[in-house]
DOSE-794871 format. One record per residue (C-alpha): residue in three letters; x, y, z. Coordinates in steps of 0.001 Angstrom, whole numbers, plus 500000, padded with zeros to 6 digits. Each point is the difference from the previous one (the first is absolute). Layout:
<recs>
ALAXYZ...
</recs>
This chain:
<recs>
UNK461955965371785708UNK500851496249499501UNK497155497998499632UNK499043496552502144UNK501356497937497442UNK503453501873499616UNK499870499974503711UNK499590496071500518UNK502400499344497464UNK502518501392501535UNK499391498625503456UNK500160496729498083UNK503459500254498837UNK501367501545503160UNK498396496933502023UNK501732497503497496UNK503210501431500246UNK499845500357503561UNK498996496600500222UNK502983499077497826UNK502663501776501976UNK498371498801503141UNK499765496290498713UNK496751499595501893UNK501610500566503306UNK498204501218503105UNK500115503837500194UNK502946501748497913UNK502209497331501172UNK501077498666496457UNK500245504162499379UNK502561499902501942UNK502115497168499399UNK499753500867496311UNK501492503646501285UNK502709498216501475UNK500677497846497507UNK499798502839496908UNK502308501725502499UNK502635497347499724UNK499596499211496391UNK500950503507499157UNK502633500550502780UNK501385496738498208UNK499652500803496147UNK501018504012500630UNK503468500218497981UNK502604500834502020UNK502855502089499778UNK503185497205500015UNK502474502891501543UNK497634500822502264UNK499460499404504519UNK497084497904498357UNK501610497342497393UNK500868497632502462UNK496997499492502067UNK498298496857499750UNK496486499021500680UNK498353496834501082UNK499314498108496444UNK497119498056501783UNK498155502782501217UNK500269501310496374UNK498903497140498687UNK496934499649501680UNK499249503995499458UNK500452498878496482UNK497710497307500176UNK497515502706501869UNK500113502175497154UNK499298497391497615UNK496936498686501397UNK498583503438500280UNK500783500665496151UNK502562503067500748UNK502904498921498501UNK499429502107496940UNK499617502920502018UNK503199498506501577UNK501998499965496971UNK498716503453498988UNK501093501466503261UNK503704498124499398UNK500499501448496452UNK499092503413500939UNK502526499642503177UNK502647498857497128UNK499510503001498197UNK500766502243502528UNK503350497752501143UNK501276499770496248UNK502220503023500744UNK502361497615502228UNK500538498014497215UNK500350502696497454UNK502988501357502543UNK502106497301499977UNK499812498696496144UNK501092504167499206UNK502575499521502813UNK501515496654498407UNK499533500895496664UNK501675503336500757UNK503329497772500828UNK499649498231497093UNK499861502868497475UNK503131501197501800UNK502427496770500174UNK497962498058497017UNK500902496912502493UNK497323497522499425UNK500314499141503718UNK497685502196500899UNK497326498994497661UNK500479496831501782UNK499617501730503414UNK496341501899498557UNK498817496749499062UNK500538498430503480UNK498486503106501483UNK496887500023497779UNK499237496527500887UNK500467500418503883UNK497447503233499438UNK497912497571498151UNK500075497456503018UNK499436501710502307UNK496659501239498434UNK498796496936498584UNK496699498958501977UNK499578496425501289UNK498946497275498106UNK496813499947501905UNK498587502814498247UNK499203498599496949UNK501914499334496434UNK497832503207498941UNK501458502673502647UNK503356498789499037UNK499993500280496871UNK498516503418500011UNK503536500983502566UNK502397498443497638UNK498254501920496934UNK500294503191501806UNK503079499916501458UNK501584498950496951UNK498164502086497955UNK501558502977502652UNK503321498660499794UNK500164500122495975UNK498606503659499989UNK502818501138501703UNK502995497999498945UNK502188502882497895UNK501005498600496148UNK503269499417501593UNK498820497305502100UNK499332497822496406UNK504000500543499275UNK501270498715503462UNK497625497512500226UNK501217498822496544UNK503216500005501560UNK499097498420502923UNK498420496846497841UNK502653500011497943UNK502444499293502833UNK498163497240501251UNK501767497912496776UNK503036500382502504UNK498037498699502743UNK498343497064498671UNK503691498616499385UNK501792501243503360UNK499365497503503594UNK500055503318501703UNK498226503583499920UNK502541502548498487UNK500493502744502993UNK497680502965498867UNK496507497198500479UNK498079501030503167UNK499912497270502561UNK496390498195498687UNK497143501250502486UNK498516498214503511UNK497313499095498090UNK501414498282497271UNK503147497947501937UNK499403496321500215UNK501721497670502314UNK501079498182496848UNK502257502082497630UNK499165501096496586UNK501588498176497023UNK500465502966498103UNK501041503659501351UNK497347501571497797UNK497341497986501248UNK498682502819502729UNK500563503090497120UNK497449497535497676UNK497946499277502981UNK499849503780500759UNK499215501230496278UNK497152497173499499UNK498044501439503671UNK500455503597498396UNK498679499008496909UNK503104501168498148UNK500463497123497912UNK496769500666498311UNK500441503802499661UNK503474499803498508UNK499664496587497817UNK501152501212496856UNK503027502111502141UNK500757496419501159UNK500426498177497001UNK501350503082498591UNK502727499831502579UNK500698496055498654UNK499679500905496137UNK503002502122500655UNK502407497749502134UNK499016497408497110UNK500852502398497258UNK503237501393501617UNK501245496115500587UNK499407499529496017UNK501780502511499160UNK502778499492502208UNK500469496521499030UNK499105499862496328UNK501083503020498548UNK502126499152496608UNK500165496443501312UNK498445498225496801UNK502433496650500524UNK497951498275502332UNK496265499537500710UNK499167502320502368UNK495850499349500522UNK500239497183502204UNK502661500551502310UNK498109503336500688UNK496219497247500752UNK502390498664501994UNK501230503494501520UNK496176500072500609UNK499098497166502025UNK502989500633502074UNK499758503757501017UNK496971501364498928UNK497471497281500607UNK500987499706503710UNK499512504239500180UNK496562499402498073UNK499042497576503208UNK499265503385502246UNK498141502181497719UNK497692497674497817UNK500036496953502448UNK500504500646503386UNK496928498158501553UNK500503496833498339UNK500061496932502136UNK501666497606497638UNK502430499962497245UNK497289498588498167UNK497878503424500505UNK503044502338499753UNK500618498404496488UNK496377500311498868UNK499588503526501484UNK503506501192498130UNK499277498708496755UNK498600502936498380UNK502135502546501175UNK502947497673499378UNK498749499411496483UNK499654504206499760UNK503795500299501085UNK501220497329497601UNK498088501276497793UNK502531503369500842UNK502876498363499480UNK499233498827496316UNK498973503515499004UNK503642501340502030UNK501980497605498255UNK498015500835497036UNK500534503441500177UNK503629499858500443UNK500493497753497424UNK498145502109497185UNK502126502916501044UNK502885497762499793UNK498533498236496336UNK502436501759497513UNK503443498941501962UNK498574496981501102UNK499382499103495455UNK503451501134499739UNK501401497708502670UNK498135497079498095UNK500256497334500663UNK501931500036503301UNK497205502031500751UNK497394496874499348UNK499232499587503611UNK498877503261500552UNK497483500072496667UNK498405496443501894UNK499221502207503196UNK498479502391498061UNK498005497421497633UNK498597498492503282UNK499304503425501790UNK498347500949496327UNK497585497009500845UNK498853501716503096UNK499724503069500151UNK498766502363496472UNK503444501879499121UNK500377499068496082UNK498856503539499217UNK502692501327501970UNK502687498132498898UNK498919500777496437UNK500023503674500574UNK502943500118501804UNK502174498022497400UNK498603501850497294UNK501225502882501695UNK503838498547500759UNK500128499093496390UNK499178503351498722UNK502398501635502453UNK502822497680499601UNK500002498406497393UNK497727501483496958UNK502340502832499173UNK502176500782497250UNK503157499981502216UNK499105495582500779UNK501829497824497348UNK497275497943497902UNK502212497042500964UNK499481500916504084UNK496581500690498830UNK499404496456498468UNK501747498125502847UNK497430501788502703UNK496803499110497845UNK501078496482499894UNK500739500091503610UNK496270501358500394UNK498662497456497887UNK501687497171502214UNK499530501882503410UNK496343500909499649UNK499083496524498097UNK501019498431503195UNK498289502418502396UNK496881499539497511UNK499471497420497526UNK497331500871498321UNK501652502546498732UNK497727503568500808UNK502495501342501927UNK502730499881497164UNK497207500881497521UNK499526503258501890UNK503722501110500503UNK501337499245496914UNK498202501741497691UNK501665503536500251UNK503264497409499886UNK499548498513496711UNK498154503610498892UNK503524501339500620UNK501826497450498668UNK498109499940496765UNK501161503889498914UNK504327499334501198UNK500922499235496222UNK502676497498501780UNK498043497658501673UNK499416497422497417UNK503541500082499868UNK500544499860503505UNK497500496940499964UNK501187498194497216UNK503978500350501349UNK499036498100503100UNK498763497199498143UNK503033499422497622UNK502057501064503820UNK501298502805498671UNK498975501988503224UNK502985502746500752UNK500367499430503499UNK499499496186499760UNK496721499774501673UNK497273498564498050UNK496147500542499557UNK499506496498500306UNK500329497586502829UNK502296496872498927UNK497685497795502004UNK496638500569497697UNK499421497807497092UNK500337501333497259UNK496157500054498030UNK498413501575497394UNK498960503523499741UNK496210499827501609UNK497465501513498444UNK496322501359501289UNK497860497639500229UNK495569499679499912UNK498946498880503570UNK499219496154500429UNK496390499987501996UNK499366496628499800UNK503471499178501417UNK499082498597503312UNK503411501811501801UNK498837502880498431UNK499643502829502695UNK498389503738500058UNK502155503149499790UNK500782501472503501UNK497793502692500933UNK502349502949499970UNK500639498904496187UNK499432502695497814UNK498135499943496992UNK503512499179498038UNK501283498107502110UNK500512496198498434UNK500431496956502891UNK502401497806496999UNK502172503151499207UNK503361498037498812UNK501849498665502937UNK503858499720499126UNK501875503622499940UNK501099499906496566UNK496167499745498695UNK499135502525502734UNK502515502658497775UNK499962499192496529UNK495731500396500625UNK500946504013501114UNK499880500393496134UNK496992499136497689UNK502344497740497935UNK503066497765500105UNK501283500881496825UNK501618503082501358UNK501935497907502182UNK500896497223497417UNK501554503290497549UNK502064500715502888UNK500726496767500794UNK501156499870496184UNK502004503332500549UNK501546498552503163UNK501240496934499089UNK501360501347496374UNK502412502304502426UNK501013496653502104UNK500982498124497368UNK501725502887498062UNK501949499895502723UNK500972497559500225UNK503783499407499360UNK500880496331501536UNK497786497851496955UNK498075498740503127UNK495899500508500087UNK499256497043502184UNK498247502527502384UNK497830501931497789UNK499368496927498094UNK498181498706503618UNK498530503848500090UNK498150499317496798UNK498872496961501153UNK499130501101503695UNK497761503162497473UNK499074497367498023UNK498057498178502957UNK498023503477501028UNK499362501725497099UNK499466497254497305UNK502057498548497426UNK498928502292497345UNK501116503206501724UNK503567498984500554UNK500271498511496346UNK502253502980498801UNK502053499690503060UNK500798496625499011UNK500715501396496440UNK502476502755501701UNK501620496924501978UNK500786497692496476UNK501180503412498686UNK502353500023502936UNK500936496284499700UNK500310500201496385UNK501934503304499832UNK502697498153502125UNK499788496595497689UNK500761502424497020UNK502874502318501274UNK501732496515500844UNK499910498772496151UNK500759503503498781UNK503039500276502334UNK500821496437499017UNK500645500947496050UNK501546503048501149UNK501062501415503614UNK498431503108500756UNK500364502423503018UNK496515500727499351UNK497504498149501585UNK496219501413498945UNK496408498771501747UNK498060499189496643UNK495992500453500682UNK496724499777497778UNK498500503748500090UNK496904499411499606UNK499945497721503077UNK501576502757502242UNK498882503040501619UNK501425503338498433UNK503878500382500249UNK501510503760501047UNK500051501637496093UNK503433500812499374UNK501256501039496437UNK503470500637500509UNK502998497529498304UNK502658498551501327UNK503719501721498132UNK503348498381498941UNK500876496358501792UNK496416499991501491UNK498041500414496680UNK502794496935498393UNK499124497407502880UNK496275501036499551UNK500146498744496344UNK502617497237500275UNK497158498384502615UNK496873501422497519UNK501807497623496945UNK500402497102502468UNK496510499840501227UNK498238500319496726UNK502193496916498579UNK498762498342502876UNK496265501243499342UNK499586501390496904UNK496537500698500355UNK500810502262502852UNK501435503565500419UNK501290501922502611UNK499064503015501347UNK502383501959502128UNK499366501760502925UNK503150501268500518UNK498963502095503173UNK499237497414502267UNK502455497599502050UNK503262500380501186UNK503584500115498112UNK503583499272502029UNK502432501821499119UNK503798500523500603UNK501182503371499556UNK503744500043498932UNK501270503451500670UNK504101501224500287UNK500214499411503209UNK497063497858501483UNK497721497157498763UNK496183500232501552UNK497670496995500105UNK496276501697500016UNK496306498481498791UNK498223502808498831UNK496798500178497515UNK500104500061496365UNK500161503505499575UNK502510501034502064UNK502216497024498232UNK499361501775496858UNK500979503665500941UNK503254498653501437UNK500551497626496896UNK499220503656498154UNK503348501410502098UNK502277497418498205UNK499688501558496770UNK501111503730501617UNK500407501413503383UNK497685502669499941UNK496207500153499203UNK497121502504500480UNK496755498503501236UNK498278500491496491UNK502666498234498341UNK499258496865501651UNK496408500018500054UNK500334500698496416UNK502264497198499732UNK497656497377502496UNK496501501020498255UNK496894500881502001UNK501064500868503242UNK498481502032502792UNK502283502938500434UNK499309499532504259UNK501265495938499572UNK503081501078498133UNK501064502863502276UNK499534497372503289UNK501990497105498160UNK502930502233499250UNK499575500801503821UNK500467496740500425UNK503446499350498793UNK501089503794501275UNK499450498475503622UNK501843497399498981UNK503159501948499006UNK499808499286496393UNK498575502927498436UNK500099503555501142UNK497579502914498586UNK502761502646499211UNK497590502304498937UNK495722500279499808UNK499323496970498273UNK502845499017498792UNK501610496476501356UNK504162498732499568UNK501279496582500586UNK502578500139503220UNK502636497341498673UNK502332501397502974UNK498158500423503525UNK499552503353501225UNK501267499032503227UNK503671499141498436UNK499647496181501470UNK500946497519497613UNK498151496311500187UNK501585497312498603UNK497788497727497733UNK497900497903502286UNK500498502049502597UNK496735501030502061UNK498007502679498720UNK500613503608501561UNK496227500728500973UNK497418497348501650UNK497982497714498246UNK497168501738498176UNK496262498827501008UNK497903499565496626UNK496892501090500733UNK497934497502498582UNK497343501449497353UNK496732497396499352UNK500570498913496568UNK495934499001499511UNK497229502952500724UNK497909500189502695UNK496208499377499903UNK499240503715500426UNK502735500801497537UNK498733497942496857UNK496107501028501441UNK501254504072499394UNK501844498954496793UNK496494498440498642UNK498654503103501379UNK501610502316497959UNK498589498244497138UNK496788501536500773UNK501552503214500548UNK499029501253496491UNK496123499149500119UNK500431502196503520UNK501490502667497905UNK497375499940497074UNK497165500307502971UNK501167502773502036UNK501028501731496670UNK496303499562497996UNK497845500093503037UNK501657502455502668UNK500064498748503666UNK499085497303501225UNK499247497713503222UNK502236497157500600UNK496814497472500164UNK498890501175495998UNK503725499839499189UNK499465496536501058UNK496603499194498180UNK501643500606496569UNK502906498604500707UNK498364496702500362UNK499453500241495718UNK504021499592499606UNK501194496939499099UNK501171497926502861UNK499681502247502651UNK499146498336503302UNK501299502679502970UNK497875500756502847UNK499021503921500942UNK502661499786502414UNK502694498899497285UNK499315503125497966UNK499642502231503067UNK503722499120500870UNK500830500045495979UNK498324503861499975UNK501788501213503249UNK503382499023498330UNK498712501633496793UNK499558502728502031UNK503388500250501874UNK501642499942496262UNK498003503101499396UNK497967497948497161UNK496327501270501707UNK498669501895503013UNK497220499103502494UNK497392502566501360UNK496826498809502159UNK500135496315498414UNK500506501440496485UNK502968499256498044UNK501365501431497003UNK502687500388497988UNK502728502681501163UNK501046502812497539UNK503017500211497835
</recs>
């Protein structure tokens, strides 16, 4: 049983809310106008079906007004909106039926028309639902939210592809003064008497009422990354001749900013406003750009270096996009990875090798000055380069221009300085300025700054490359056959101004030498004319000469001594020493029936001068006749007067002088010789670095010996310990590790798990 209380409690709230929907009226008057009027509301807001007998009719927007305004004063519209959203739910299936149908087409012809055609439809279902304005900002908010949210749950993923498609098109249509055929003719309700000034004005209007602009944002700029990206790559690809950056700002401004207008700034009333309200996404596009360019650029970076510098505009672009957006790691990675791949391999010439690291040091010193970015790619570079035994010499023959191809190392245009060395950082220098923060802990901001600096400091010392600049220039002026050293007399001095006076003081030595050699061969050949015309230099000035022991026979050994007795009247405190297997000898052979002109080496002059005494010799006879000759060297100089059709080898080893041709042809004296013009291959008369460094080397080899033999095996790092008690020794582990491997192809010692010892007899 309800008690009194419960009882007039309830009475209470059934006489307010009568008194509310009766709005005080006499009788159940107000009852009943509030009837009709919650009639009409609902006949109004009841969502109708737009294919339907009922889409069309139209009710009298006064009378629903006021119903409206009945409702409102009697609190209902809650119960209102309620009653509409429950209605909605029940008519969502209409709308569900026709996105399936269009969608349907669309996953059939892929023709973004009729993505087009769903979006037109949703917004006329969306129209003609939307409740009057009179309702209240609350009720409509609460439709748009759940129609929308309806329309999104049953969209298909497919729908995100067309309408892709269908945005992306609209690039088209923000350039053409007409809509392309396949646009639906814009809707009643959004036609104005005035015309739109763009053809994609209604599709923007219709996405912005749907709320598709928000749902698909990133889709949208998605859609513009990609047109941006494909127009870079179109238009810039292996184009490094011309700035490309700007000209693609300006590509900007003139198609994509006026595209940006619809999506990001459609409801601006100014230009003023439509500037303000595109800034950041403008900024977030450009932004795009510099990291496109960017990209394309790094993947371009190794051909781009080797294009250098026609390539120079290109590396600008990518020094300003480097300022924007944070690729530097990138690039570094990616070059590190080209170099590797293309060019740190044992099949790249050290010379192609050398001419690419400069061209990185110039490329990547103008993309970044500080210098980080070279820092970080060249150090597998110059790791490299430090183990090929021929780069010093590679180095040093660019800077006398000795280069093989003609190309040189350094740039014509640079001033020529001294070597720069490391120097302590300046604090209190008031230009002074912190390392960049990508710097590694290595990494020095006053590294040297000209190239030639930048490679002699791949090696812990210069005086490697002054001994090979000694070694190089000793083999220029040797030969040397005109008397004329005006060139390498401005290579010393050109040395002279980056390495120091001091370092190039035997080079100037080996220069007098030349110039007095010459001053000396004229006064001997002025007592006495000579054919023989010797270079006279100070051994102990010079890097080792090629050992040869062999002497010169017959007419050869006379004109040796004829000069010997001449010189030493000249200089009596002087002797000559003969080394009788370097240089070149002219010769005429006179034979029965043909004369040949031919410059051949020493020791091929002296076996034929050995065939004028008799016509046949065995190859031991005339190394037995020479001296010290390598059996291999005697067998290819004979070979080289049996191509010639002078000798013939009648039987195994065994040579005779052709005074009649074999061929039956007689030449006359003078007459051309029967067989081209030899080629002398030309044999370096001084030894290489790495040849007088494994000469020293063997030296040494009998302390080696002594260890292995008293103490077993041995690792190469205690080999190396000890060796450092010999007198003079000053080779790195890496020296003696190549020293040991050669030891070890001559079958002197074996290797086993680091362990080396001496092989077995």
């Amino acid at each position: 049983m309800a008690t009194e209380a419960l009882k007039r409690q309830i009475a209470g709230k059934w006489q307010n809310a009568f008194a509310r929907l009766n709005r005080d009226q006499e009788g159940i008057t107000g009852l009943l106008a509030f009837s009709e009027a919650w009639a009409l509301a609902t006949e109004f807001l009841h969502p109708r079906d737009l294919n339907g007998s009922m889409a069309n009719k139209e009710l009298d927007m006064v009378k629903v007004r006021l119903a409206v305004e009945t409702l409102s004063k009697s609190k209902m519209l809650p119960i209102l909106l309620e009653n509409f959203l429950e209605d909605m739910r029940k008519q969502q299936y209409l709308i569900t039926r026709d996105v399936n149908q269009f969608m349907l087409q669309y996953e059939e012809t892929e023709d973004v028309h009729h993505i087009a055609r769903l979006v037109y439809r949703i917004l006329e279902w969306y129209r003609a639902w939307v409740p009057i304005t009179e309702l209240g900002h609350t009720i409509l908010s609460a439709y748009t939210l759940t129609f929308q949210t309806h329309v999104y749950s049953i969209l298909p993923p497919s729908f995100s592809r067309g309408f892709k498609k269908l945005v992306n098109a609209t690039f088209d249509l923000a350039q053409s003064p007409v809509p392309p055929p396949w646009l639906p003719p814009t809707p009643p309700a959004l036609q104005s008497p005035v015309p739109p000034p763009r053809p994609d004005l209604p599709l923007w209007s219709a996405f912005e009422q749907l709320g598709l602009l928000d749902r698909y944002e990133s889709l949208i700029s998605s859609v513009c990354y990609e047109h941006i990206e494909a127009h870079i790559l179109e238009t810039c690809s292996k184009r490094w001749g011309e700035r490309m950056l700007q000209p693609l700002r300006e590509w900007m401004t003139n198609r994509i900013v006026p595209w940006m207008v619809m999506p990001y700034a459609r409801g601006a009333r100014s230009a003023e406003e439509a500037r303000s309200m595109l800034q950041g996404v403008g900024s977030r596009f450009d932004f795009h750009v510099c990291k496109t360019l960017s990209d394309l650029r790094t993947r371009e970076i190794f051909d781009i270096i080797i294009d250098f510098p026609d390539s120079q505009p290109a590396l600008e672009d990518l020094k300003e996009c480097l300022q924007r957006v944070d690729q530097r790691t990138q690039l570094v990675q990616t070059l590190r990875k080209a170099n590797r791949k293309r060019l740190l391999h044992p099949g790249a010439d050290t010379k192609d090798i050398l001419t690419q690291y400069v061209s990185i040091i110039r490329c990547l010193r103008l993309v970044d000055p500080p210098g980080v970015l070279l820092f970080k790619v060249a150090d597998p570079i110059r790791r490299y380069l430090r183990e090929r035994p021929d780069t010093i010499r590679c180095i040093v023959a660019s800077l006398v221009g000795d280069g093989e191809s003609g190309d040189s190392l350094v740039d014509e245009n640079e001033p020529i300085q001294p070597l720069q060395q490391m120097q302590v950082e300046d604090y209190t220098d008031p230009s002074w300025e912190p390392e960049p923060i990508d710097a590694g802990p290595d990494f020095r901001t006053n590294k040297p700054s000209d190239v030639i600096s930048t490679l002699v400091s791949i090696y812990d010392s210069k005086d490697l490359f002054v001994r090979e600049l000694q070694v190089l220039l000793a083999q220029r002026l040797l030969a040397i056959t005109d008397g004329n050293f005006d060139r390498e007399r401005r290579n010393i001095e050109i040395l002279k101004i980056r390495f120091g006076e001091a370092a190039l003081q035997v080079c100037e030595v080996m220069l007098r030498d030349m110039t007095e050699s010459k001053r000396t061969d004229q006064h001997v050949q002025s007592q006495k004319h000579m054919m023989l015309h010797p270079t006279i230099i100070s051994r102990h000035f010079w890097p080792p000469l090629q050992a040869g022991k062999f002497a010169m026979p017959g007419q050869f050994k006379l004109i040796q001594d004829d000069y010997a007795r001449e010189f030493h009247s000249f200089k009596q405190d002087k002797k000559l020493r003969w080394l009788p297997h370097l240089g070149t000898i002219r010769l005429e052979i006179e034979l029965q029936d043909r004369t040949i002109p031919v410059d051949v080496p020493p020791l091929e002059a002296a076996f034929i001068e050995l065939f004028s005494e008799k016509d046949t010799w065995t190859v031991d006879e005339l190394i037995a006749r020479v001296g010290s000759v390598d059996r291999s060297a005697a067998i290819k100089s004979l070979t080289t007067w049996v191509d010639m059709g002078v000798l013939k080898e009648e039987i195994s080893n065994q040579y005779v002088l052709l005074e009649v041709a074999e061929d039956g042809s007689s030449v006359s004296t003078g007459g051309a010789p029967p067989r081209p013009a030899r080629v002398i291959e030309e044999v370096s008369a001084v030894l290489t670095v790495e040849q007088q460094q494994a000469e020293q080397m063997r030296v040494y080899w009998k302390f080696i010996e002594g260890m292995l033999t008293n103490l077993g095996t041995l690792p190469l790092d205690r080999i190396q310990t000890m060796l450092k008690f010999a007198p003079g020794y000053d080779r790195t582990i890496e020296q003696l590790g190549a020293f040991m491997e050669a030891a070890r192809r001559e079958g002197l010692v074996t290797v086993a798990n680091g362990m080396w010892k001496l092989s077995r007899t």
